[in-house]
N, C-alpha and C positions, 0 to 999 in steps of 0.2 A: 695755267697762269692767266690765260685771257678771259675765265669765268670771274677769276680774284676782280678781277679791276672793273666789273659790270657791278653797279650798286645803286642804292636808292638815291633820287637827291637830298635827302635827309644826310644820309650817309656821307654825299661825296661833299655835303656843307661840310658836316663834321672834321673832314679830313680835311676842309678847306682851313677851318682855322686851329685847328691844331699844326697844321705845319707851315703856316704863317708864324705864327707863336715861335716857332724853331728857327726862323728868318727866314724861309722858304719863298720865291715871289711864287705867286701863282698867278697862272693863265688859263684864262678859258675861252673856247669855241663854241660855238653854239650853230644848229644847221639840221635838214634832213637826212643829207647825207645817203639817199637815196640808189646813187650808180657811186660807188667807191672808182676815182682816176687819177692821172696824175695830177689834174689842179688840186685836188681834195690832200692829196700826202703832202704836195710841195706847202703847200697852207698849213699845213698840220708841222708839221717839220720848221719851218720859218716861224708859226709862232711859239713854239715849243724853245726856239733862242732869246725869245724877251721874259725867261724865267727859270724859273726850276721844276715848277710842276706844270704839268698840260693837265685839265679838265676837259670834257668835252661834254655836252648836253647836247642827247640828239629828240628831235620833234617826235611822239608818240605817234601810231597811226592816225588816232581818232582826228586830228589838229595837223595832218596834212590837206593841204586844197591847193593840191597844183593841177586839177585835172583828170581826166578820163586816167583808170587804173593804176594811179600814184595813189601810198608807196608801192611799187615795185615790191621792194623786198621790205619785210616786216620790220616792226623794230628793235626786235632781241637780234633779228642777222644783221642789220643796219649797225647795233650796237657791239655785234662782234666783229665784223669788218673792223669796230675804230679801236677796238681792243687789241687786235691782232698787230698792232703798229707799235713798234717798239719805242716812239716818240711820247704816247700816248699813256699817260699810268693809269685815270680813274676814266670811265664811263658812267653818264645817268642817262637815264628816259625822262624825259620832261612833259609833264600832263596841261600841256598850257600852249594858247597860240601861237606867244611870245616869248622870249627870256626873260623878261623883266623880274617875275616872280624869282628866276633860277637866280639872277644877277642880287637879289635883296637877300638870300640864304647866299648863296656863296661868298659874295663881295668877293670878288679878284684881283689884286693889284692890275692885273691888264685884262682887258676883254678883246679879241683879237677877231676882227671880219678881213673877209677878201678887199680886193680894190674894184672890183663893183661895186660896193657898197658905199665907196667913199663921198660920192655926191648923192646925199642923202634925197636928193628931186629925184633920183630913177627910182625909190623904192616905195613901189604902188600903196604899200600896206600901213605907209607912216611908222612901222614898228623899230626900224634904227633908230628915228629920234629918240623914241620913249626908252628903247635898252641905252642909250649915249647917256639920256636926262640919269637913269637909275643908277650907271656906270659913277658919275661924278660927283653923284647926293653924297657918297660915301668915300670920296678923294681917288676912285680909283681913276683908271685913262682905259682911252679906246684907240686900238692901234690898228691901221691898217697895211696890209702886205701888199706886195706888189710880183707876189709868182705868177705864174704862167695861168692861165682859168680859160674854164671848156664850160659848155652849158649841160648839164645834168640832165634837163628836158629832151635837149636835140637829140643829144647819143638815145634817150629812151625812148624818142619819138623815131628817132631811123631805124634802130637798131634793134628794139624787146619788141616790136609787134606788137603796140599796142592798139593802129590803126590800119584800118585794111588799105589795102591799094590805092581803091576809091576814094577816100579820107583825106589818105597824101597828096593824092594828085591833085585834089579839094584846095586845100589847105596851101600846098606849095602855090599854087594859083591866086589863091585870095592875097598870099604874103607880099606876093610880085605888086600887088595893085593900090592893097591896104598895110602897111605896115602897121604892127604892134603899137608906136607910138602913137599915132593915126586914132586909131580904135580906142584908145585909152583919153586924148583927146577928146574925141565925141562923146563918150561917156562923160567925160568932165562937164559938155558942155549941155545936158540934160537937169542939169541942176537949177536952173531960173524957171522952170514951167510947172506953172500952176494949174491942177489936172483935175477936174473932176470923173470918178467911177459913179454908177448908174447899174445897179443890179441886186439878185436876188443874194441874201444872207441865208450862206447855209452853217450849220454847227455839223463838222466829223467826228463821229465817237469810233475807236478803234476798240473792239475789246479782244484781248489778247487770249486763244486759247489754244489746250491741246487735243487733238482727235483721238477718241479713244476706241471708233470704230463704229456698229451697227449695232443698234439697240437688242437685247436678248428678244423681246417680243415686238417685231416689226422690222421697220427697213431704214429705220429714221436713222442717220449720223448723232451720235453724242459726242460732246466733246465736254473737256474740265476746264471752267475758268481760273485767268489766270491771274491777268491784269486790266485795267481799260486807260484808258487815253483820251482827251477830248480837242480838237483843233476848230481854231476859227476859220470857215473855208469860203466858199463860192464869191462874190463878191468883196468880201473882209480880207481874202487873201489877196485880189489882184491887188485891193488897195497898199495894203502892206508892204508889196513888191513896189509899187509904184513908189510908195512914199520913201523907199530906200534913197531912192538915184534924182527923184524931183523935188522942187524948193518946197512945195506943200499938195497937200492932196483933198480933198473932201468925200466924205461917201454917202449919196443917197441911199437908203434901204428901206424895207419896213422887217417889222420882227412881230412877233405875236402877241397879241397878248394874255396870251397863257404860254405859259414854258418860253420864256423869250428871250432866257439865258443873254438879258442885256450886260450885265454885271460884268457875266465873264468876257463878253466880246467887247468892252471899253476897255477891260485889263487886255486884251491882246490886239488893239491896236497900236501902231505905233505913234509919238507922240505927236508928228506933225501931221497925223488924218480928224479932220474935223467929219463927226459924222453926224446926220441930219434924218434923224428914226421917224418914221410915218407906223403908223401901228394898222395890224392885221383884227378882224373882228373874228373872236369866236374862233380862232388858229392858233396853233402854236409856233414857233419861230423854227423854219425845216432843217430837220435832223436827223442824219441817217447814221445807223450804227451798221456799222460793220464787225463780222466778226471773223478773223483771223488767225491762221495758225503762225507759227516761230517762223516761217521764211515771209512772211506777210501775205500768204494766198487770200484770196478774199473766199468763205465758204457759205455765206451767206449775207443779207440784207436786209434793214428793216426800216422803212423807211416811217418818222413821223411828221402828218401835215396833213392841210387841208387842200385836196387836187381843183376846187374853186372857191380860193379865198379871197374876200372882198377888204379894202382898204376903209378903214372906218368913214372916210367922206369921200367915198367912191373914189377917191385918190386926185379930186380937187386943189387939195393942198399942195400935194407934188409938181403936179402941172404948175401951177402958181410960182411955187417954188422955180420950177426951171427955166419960165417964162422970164421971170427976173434976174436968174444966176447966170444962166448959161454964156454970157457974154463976156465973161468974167474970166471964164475958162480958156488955157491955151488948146489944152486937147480936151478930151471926151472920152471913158473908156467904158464901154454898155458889157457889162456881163449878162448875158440876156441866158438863166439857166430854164426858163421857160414853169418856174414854179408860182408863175402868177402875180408878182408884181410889176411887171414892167406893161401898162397898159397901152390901146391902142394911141389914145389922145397923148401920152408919153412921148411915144415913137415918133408922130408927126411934129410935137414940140421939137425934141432931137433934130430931127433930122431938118427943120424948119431954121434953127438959129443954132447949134453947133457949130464952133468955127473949125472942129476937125473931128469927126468922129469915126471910132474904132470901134465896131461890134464884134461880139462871137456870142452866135444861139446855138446852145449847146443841148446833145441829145444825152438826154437820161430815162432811168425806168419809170420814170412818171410820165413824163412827156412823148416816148417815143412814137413816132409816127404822124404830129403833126403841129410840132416846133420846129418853123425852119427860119431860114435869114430874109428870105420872101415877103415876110411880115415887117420889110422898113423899105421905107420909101428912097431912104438914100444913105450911105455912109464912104466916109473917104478909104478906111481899109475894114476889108472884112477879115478875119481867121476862123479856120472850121477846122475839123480834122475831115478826113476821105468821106465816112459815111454820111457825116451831115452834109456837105457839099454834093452829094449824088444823091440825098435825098431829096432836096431842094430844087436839083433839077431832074428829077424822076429820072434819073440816066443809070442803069447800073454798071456799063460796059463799052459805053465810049472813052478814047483818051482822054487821061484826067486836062491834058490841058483843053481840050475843046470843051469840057463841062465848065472849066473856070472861067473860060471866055465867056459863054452863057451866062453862067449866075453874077460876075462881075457887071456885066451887063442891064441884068434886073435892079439892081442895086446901085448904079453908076458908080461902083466903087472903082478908084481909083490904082489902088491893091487891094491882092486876095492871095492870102497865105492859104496854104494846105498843109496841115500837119501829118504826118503818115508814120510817126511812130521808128522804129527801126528804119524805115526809111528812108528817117529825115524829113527836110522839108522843102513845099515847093511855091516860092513867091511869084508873084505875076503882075509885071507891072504895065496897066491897059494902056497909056500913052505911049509906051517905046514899043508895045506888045513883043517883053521880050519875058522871059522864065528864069528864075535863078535860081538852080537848084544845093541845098546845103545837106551832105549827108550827118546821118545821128553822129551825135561828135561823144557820146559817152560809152565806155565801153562797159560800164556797171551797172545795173539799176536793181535797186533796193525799191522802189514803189512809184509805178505812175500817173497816181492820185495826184492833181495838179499841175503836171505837166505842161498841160497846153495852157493853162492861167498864166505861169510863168512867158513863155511864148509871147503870147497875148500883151499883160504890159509890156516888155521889154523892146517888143518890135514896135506897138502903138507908139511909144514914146519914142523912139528913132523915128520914126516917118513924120510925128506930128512935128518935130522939131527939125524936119526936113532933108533929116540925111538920108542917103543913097537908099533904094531897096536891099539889094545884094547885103547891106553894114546891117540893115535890119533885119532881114533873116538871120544874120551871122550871128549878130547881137541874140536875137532873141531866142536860137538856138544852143548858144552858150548859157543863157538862163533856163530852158528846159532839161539841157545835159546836166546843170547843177541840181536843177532841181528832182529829178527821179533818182537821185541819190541822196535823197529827205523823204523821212517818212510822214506821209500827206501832210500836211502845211504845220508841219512842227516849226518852222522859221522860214522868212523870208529871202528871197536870193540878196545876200551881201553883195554892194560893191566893192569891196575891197579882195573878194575872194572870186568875184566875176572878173575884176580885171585880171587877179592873178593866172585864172583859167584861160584866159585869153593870149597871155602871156607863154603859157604852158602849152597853146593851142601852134602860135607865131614864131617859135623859137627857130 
């Protein structure tokens, strides 16, 4: 009986207006639906009395974003938990972020939410408006209940394991000091700063394949292709992230001119990043393929570029350029991936009339061993991950925080974030000289290609706009836990799916 009532939303349209047609009212729910409790039945029950038939449409996997290991439980069990309820007649899965799509095929005479929902201000995502707007195009009503309701995140945050010990005790800490609203606040309030990035433009190619093991004559790995993929990354991505959450963005870069895949990287901007191309002589615009098996191992690397590429007027123009922009700008964010455009007369510019600057010089297999932060004469926050930071001060085995006294030091930064990966991260702020540490808040990761980009904007833009340290780790740790759950910069961290994560995080 509870298979009968699992059906397409084609299907459960269908049944929607044929039994309309019979005089039937119909009602529909819509929800994750993720921990089945008594708020979820007494709702379910309650709106099941403003009608004759109950619908319910539950969120697909793909189109939940509450957070580290949500759903819980998949959405065939999801969708049999609301089968099993004898209130309930039809079930669909819904392939869509919102209802709105479900609400235009079904059309319900009522569409029924909880009574959190009723003061449409607490709902981060703006999507009640738009399902209310869709609900009344077609004369239906949006009814709200008033049963009993629990938070689906808390129970799954005390209770499934999703967060280690460490986490909780994290988390319960930060909640005591920073509330959810709080946090959601300051994000809001990121939206007026106008932000110039400053770095190298890399293009990621993924090509997708499968191992088929050791070559009959020799020792070589063959693999079958399968598919490829191509991302706009290194610089192009912090922009991207940045221009989510600030009023506008701009991107210094240079590209090649041969192979300088311009074309595709204006299409994968987003629309408020103005970019300001300086051209490479006799290079191509850096591009690395990767190639991939089905869990996203990386099994190899190929990198295209020139390891000293010169800027067609020795990079005059830039300087020029920044000499007259940079005043303009609220912050400053230097992707510095060490592939040879960011030059010395650059740096000194930056670091000369910046009115906030955020570096991260990043080690890669071109650069390794002698690209470090060393190379700027000042910056208000730096971000590295562990190895570059202990590169930079030749340390490999003193306490990380005595090494970040050090290199902060060299660099008068004012913060110095350390990314460490599963370990989380650790901020360091040299006026209070105090440490705040934020454990990995994700429990999933799908690919750590951009990670610490994500990081990167999200904390630069909390500090340059002057909120706490401790909010900007949190913050910008919440955008790298989103982000390793994206395969390398296939899209930018959302604010609408950041706050919800935060929300998921504060419960």
């Amino acid at each position: 009986m509870t298979s009968r009532k699992i059906v397409s939303l084609e299907r459960i349209a269908e049944h929607s207006r044929k039994l309309n047609q019979q005089g039937k009212r119909i009602v529909l729910c819509h929800g994750t639906f993720d921990l089945m409790h008594t708020g979820h039945i007494r709702y379910l029950q309650r709106a099941k009395k403003e009608g004759d038939i109950l619908l319910v449409t539950v969120t697909a996997d793909e189109y939940v974003n509450k957070g580290p290991g949500r759903p819980i439980f998949n959405e065939h069990l999801r969708a049999e938990n609301l089968a099993a309820l004898e209130c309930v007649d039809f079930v669909a899965i819904n392939h869509a972020v919102t209802a709105v799509e479900a609400l235009h095929k079904i059309q319900p005479n009522v569409y029924v939410k909880g009574s959190e929902y009723r003061s449409h201000g607490n709902d981060v995502t703006g999507n009640i408006s738009r399902e209310q707007e869709a609900v009344e195009a077609y004369g239906g009503e949006v009814f709200y209940t008033d049963e009993i309701t629990f938070s689906s995140s808390s129970l799954l945050n005390e209770h499934f394991g999703v967060f280690s010990p460490e986490t909780k005790s994290f988390l319960e800490r930060f909640r005591e000091k920073w509330p959810e609203s709080e946090i959601h606040r300051m994000l809001g309030s990121l939206e007026d700063l106008n932000v110039l990035i400053v770095g190298d433009a890399i293009i990621d190619q993924y090509h997708y394949v499968s191992p088929l093991g050791q070559t009959g004559k020799g020792n070589v790995l063959a693999v079958q292709y399968d598919t490829e993929e191509q991302f706009a990354g290194g610089s192009i991505a912090v922009a991207n992230h940045i221009a989510r959450f600030a009023k506008s963005a701009t991107l210094v870069t240079a590209l090649g001119d041969v192979d300088s895949h311009e074309d595709f990287i204006r299409e994968k901007l987003q629309k408020n990043v103005t970019p300001v191309f300086s051209r490479f002589k006799n290079a191509p615009t850096v591009t690395k393929r990767r190639f991939v098996d089905s869990d996203l191992s990386k099994l190899f690397e190929v990198y295209f570029f020139h390891d000293e590429p010169m800027l067609k007027d020795g990079g005059r123009e830039v300087c020029q350029w920044l000499t007259d922009n940079l005043a303009k700008y609220d912050v400053v964010v230097v992707a510095d991936f060490g592939n040879g455009f960011i030059s010395g007369d650059m740096i000194r510019i930056l670091g000369d009339k910046a009115r906030f600057l955020a570096v991260n010089t990043q080690i890669n297999s071109g650069n390794r061993g002698y690209h470090v932060i060393n190379r700027y004469i000042r910056a208000d926050f730096v971000s590295l991950n562990e190895p570059e930071l202990r590169l930079a001060a030749h340390n490999r085995h003193d306490p990380l925080e005595e090494v970040s006294e050090t290199v902060a030091s060299n660099v008068k930064a004012a913060h110095l974030a350390v990314t460490r990966g599963t370990k989380g991260v650790m901020m360091f702020d040299t006026k209070a000289q105090t440490f705040h540490k934020v454990p990995a808040l994700s429990s999933r990761v799908i690919d750590r290609i951009g990670a610490g980009d994500a990081f990167l904007s999200l904390s630069a833009l909390c500090l340059g706009k002057g909120l706490a340290p401790e909010v900007a780790a949190f913050i910008g740790s919440v955008a790298a836990a989103m982000d390793v759950q994206i395969v390398c910069n296939r899209e930018p961290i959302d604010p609408v799916g950041l706050k919800k994560y935060v929300s998921t995080l504060l419960k």
